[in-house]
Residue, then its C-alpha position, 0 to 999 in steps of 0.5 A: x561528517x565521519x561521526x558515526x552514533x554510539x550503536x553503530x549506525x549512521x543516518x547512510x545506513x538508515x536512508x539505504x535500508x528504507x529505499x530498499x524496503x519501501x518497494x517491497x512494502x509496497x509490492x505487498x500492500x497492493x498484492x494484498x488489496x487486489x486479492x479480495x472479490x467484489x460481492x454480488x450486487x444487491x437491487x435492493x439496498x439503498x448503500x453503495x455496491x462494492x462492484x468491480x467498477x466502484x473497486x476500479x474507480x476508487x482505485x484510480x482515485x488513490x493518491 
């Protein structure tokens, strides 16, 4: 259990540099999604609007 690997790091250190990074990746990934505006709204186009509200439901769909 004391073994430690040839370059100095061990499984520990590993685990406690990853539970301390994941929060902050996450903080940006979700400031950098929220950043963008919807485009105005085309009565023309037969595709999916990106609206505020087709944002919002996909968001609430995210696993």
């Amino acid at each position: 259990m004391t073994k430690k690997s040839e370059d100095g790091t061990s499984r520990r250190d590993f685990l406690k540099l990853a539970g301390t990074t994941a929060p902050v990746a996450a903080v940006a990934l979700a400031a950098g999604a929220n950043s963008a505006e919807a485009s105005p709204v085309d009565p023309t186009s037969e595709k999916m609007q990106d609206t505020a509200h087709t944002r919002a439901y996909l968001d609430s769909a995210r696993f």
